[in-house]
C-alpha positions in Angstrom: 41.8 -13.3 -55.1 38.5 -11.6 -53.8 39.1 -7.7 -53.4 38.4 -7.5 -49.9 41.2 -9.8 -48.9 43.3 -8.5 -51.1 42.8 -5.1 -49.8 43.5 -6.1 -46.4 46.6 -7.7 -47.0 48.0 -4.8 -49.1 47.5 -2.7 -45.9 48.4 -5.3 -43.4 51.0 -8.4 -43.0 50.0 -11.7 -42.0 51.4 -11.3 -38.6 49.3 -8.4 -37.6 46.1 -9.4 -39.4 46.0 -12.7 -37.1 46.6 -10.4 -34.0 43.7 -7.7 -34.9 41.7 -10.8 -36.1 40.0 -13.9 -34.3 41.3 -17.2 -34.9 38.4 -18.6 -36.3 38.5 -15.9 -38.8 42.4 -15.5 -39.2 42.4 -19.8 -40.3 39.1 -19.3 -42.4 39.6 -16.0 -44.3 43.7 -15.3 -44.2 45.3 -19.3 -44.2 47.2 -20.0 -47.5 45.2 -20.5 -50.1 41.9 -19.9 -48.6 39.1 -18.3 -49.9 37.4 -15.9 -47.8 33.8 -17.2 -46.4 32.6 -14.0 -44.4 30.4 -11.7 -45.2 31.7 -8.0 -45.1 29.9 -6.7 -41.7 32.3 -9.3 -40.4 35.7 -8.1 -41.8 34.3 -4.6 -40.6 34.2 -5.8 -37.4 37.9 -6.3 -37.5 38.7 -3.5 -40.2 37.5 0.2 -40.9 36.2 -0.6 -44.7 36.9 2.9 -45.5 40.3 3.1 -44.4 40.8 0.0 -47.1 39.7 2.0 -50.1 36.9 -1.0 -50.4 33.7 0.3 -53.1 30.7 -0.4 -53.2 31.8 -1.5 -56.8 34.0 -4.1 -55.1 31.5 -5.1 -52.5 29.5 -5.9 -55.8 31.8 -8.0 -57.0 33.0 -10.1 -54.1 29.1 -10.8 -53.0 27.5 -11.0 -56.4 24.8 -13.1 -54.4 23.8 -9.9 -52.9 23.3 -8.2 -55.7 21.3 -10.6 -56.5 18.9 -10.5 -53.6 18.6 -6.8 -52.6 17.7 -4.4 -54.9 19.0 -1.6 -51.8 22.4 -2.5 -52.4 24.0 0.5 -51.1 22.1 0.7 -48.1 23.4 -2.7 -47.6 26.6 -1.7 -48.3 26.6 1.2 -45.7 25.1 -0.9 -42.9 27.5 -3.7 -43.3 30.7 -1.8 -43.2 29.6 -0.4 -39.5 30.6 -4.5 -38.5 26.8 -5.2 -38.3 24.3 -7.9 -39.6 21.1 -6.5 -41.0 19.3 -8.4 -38.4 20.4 -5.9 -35.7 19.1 -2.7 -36.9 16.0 -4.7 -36.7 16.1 -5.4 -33.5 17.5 -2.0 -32.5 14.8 -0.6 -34.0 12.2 -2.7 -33.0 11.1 -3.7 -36.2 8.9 -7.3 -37.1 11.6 -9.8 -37.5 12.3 -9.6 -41.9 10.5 -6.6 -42.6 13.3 -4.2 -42.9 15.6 -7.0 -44.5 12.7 -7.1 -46.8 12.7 -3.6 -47.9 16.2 -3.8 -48.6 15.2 -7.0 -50.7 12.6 -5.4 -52.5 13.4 -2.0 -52.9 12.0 0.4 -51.3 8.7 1.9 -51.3 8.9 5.5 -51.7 5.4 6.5 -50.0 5.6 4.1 -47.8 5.9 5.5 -43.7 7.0 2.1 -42.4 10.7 2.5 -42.7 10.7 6.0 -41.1 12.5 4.8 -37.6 15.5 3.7 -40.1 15.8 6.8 -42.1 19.1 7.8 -41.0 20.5 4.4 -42.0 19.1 4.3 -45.7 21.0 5.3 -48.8 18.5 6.9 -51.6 19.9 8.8 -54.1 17.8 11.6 -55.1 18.3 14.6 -57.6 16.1 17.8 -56.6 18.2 20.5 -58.3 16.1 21.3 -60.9 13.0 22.1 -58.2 12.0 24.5 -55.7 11.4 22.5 -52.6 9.1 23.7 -49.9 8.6 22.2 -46.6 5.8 21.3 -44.6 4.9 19.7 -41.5 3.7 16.7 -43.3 4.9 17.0 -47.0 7.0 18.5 -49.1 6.3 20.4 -51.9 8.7 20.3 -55.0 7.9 23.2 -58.2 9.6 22.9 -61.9 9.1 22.0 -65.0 6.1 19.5 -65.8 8.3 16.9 -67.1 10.6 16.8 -64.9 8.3 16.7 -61.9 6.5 13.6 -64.0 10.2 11.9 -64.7 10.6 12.4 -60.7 7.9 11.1 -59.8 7.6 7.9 -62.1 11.3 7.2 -61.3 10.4 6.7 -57.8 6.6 5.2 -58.3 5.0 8.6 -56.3 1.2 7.8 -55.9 0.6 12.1 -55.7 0.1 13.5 -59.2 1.7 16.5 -60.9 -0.6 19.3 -60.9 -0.7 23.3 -62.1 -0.8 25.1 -58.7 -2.1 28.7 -60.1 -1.0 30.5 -56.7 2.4 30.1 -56.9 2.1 29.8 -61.3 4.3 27.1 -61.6 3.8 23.1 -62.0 4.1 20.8 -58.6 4.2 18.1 -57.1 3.2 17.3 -53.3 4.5 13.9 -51.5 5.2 12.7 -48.3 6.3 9.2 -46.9 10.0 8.0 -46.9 11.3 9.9 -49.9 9.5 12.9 -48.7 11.7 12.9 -45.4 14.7 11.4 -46.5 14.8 14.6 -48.4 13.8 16.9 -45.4 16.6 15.1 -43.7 19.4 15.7 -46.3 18.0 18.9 -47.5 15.9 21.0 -44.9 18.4 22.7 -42.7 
C-alpha cells in the first residue's frame, strides 16, 4: 500500500475520509482495493501533510517519477503539501509559463536572479557555519578557510572566485544571485 494512503487511513476511518474528501477522489484514491492516482498537492488539499507524519522520504517513494524529473525535490515537496500544483506559483508570480517548473527540473542555478520573486518558496540547503558572512546591498561576502570557501563554491557552481582580501587578512569569497539572498533571507536578521 503506497504510504500516503496508508497514512491517511491510520489517522482517519473510511467514513470520515469520504466526508472531508470529494467523491471523485474518495472512489479513486480510498475504494477497496484501489490504488491511489493523485498527486500529493491534491491529498493536501483535503489533508494537512504535516499533521500525517508524511517525509519527504515517503513522498520519494510513493512518486518515484518525480524523483526522476526534478532534481529540486524538496522544493517540490514543500510547494505541493500547501494543496497546490506547481503551475500556480507560476502564475501567482507571473512567471513565463514552464520556466519555474523548469528550475525545479533542472536544478537550480545558483547565480542566477531569475527565480528571485520565488525565494520564499524554494528549499536550498546551505551550510555557512564555518564563514563569516557579511552583507551588502548587492552581495554577500563570506570569509574562512580557502578550501572550504573553494568546496562552497564548487558545490553550488559559483561563477565568483576565491580570493585573498589583505584588508580584512582572511580568504573570501563574494556572490550574489539566488544563493546569495536565499542566504540573506534565512540568515540576515
Amino acid at each position: 500500500m503506497e504510504i500516503i494512503k496508508k497514512k491517511v487511513l491510520e489517522k482517519y476511518s473510511i467514513e470520515e475520509i469520504k466526508n472531508m474528501c470529494a467523491e471523485k477522489f474518495f472512489n479513486n484514491n480510498f475504494k477497496k482495493n484501489t490504488h491511489f492516482c493523485s498527486d500529493l498537492f491534491t491529498f493536501a488539499k483535503y489533508f494537512d501533510i504535516e499533521q500525517l507524519g508524511y517525509t519527504l522520504e515517503d513522498f520519494e517513494q510513493d512518486y518515484p517519477e518525480i524523483v526522476l524529473n526534478y532534481k529540486e525535490i524538496e522544493t517540490v515537496f514543500s510547494l505541493y503539501k500547501t494543496g497546490k500544483p506547481l503551475k500556480f506559483y507560476e502564475r501567482e508570480r507571473n512567471y513565463k509559463t514552464g520556466s519555474f517548473i523548469n528550475s525545479l527540473r533542472n536544478g537550480f542555478y545558483y547565480n542566477s536572479i531569475t527565480l528571485l520573486k520565488m525565494l520564499d518558496l524554494l528549499v536550498i540547503n546551505y551550510n555557512i557555519s564555518d564563514f563569516k558572512v557579511e552583507y551588502y546591498k548587492e552581495h554577500i561576502e563570506l570569509y574562512g578557510e580557502k578550501e572550504k570557501l573553494e568546496k562552497f563554491k564548487s558545490k553550488y557552481d559559483l561563477k565568483e572566485r576565491v580570493y585573498f582580501e589583505l584588508y580584512k587578512n582572511s580568504w573570501h569569497l563574494a556572490t550574489r544571485g539566488l544563493l546569495a539572498e536565499y542566504i540573506r533571507l534565512k540568515e540576515n536578521p
